[in-house]
C-alpha positions, 0 to 999 in steps of 0.5 A: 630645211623649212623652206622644202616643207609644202605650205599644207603640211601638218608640221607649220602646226608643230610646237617645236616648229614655233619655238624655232621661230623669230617674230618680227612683231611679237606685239600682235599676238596681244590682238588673240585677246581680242578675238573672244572679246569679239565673240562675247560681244556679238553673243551679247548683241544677239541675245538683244537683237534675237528674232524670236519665232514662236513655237506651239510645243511644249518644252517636254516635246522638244528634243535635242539632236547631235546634228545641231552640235554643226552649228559651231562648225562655222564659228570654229573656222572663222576663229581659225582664220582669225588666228592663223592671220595673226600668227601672219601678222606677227611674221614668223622668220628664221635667221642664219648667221654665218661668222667669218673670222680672220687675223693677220697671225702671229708667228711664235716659237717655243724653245724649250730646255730638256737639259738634266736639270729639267728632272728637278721637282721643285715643279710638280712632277717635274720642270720638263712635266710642267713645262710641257703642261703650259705649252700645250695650253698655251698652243689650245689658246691660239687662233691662226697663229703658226707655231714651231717647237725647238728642244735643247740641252747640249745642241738644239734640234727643231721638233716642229715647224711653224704650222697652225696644226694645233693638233700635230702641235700637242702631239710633238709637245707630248712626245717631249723627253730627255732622251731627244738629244743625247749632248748634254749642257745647256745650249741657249745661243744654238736654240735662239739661232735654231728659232731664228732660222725656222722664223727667218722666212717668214712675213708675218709682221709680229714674230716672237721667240719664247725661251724658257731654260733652268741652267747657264749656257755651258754648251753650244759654238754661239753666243747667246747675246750673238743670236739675240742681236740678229733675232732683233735684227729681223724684228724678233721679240724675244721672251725669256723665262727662267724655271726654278730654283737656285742651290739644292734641288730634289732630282729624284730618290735613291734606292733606298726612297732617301731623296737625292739633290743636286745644286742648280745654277741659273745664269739670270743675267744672260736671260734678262739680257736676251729679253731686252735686246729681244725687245721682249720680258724676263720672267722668273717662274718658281713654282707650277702656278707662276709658269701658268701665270706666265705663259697666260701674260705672254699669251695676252701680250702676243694676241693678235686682233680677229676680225669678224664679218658677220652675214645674216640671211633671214627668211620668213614664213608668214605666207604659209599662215597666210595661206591657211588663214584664207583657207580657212576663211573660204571654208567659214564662207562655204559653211555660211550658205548651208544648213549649218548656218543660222539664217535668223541670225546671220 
């Protein structure tokens, strides 16, 4: 900290110490100009207003002395002391801002499908993959809003709760697999209610569940439109997002590298209806690029306003100039009555 660094010290002198600084008025140092201006026109007074003695020698006889190189030693500290007031003038500062940020938060669940289906490659290198790649950076792009993940095929199991742990998030996004729930199907009324409950609690005013599924409800003991309806009830928007699709659909190589496909069947209206009881979109997501795009609309839809107070403290330092400028003066005063000084001139 500069304000612990004594007024004498050697480092107010530091390049790198101006550089730090603000300068309330920067104008001021146009006045350095000044000061060989002052000094050119005193030197031009003198040579018209010099007191001449003279001086029976011859100039072979005159000899010069090192010693009388001190009589710039007085000139050299007023010009400092002009100086140094300048730098005071000019008031050398420092701010320190402190930012404070605050949202109200949004609360948002992504239910995501990891249903068999999810292996196919129209997406690179595979639905699930790719999924899980938007979700991650749609988590990165959040700023104190509380996020929870739901996994789903057959049933639906909640992988994480609404935490703003972005990290923790990303971690659960990445442990990610077929292999987490063990029924198979497609169950989208039981990930609905699952993201319901998780949210059902909470009193944040916007809360969103974003659905994104490849296959037809086929399993599960709750009606998808049921679960939409209550989600609504509770002031739930619902996004949905279809991936893939339709008819055959690369899932893999046999054992002799020749491609294996399966027919993928999507049930778009269901979808499309969740979205509008939910109050949400319907999206339809093809390729890598339109999921990106996507969870980027989404992201813009569901932004909550931050809110910024901003402090400043500023602290400035022209004393310390100040101080040096007197010194300095006080020491051209002191030189001014001694032998350094020339009395017929001064």
């Amino acid at each position: 900290m500069m304000n612990d660094i004594p007024w004498y010290s050697p480092t107010w002198f530091l390049p790198s110490t101006f550089e730090s600084f603000d300068w309330a008025f920067p104008s001021v140092f146009y006045c350095l100009a000044i000061i060989p201006l002052l000094f050119g026109l005193r030197a031009l007074i003198n040579i018209k207003l010099d007191q001449k003695m003279p001086v029976a020698l011859s100039r072979s006889e005159l000899k010069s002395n090192p010693i009388t190189l001190l009589r710039f030693v007085p000139p050299v500290f007023f010009t400092l002391s002009l100086v140094l007031a300048i730098i005071a003038l000019a008031r050398p500062q420092r701010t320190s801002e402190e930012v404070e940020r605050w949202t109200e938060g949004i609360d948002i669940v992504l239910a995501i499908d990891i249903s068999r289906s999810m292996q196919a490659m129209d997406f690179n290198p595979n639905r699930l993959e790719a999924a899980k790649k938007v979700a991650t950076e749609f988590v990165k792009g959040r700023f104190q809003d509380r996020i929870g993940i739901v996994v789903f095929s057959g049933d639906a199991y909640r992988m994480a709760p609404l935490t703003t742990d972005y990290k923790f998030l990303e971690s659960n996004i990445a442990d990610i697999n077929f292999n987490l729930i063990q029924n198979g199907g497609t169950a989208i009324g039981s990930a609905l209610s699952v993201s319901l409950n998780l949210m059902r609690e909470s009193e944040t005013k916007s809360k969103v569940i974003v659905l994104l599924s490849d296959g037809d409800n086929n399993a599960g003991n709750i009606d998808p439109l049921t679960a939409v309806k209550l989600a609504e009830a509770y002031g739930i928007k619902v996004y949905t997002i279809a991936v893939g699709k339709e008819g055959p659909v690369k899932m893999g190589v046999g054992i002799y590298g020749d491609p294996i496909y399966n027919d993928n069947t999507m049930d778009e209206k269901t979808l499309r209806q969740i979205a509008r009881i939910g109050k949400g979109k319907f999206f339809r997501a093809t390729d890598n690029k339109t999921l990106e795009n996507i969870f980027k609309r989404i992201d813009k839809y569901e932004k909550a306003e931050i809110k910024e107070n901003r402090f400043s403290d500023t602290m400035d330092f022209y004393t310390v100039y100040l101080r040096w400028a007197i010194l300095f003066f006080l020491i051209w005063i002191f030189f001014k009555s001694t032998f350094m000084n020339n009395i017929l001139r001064d």
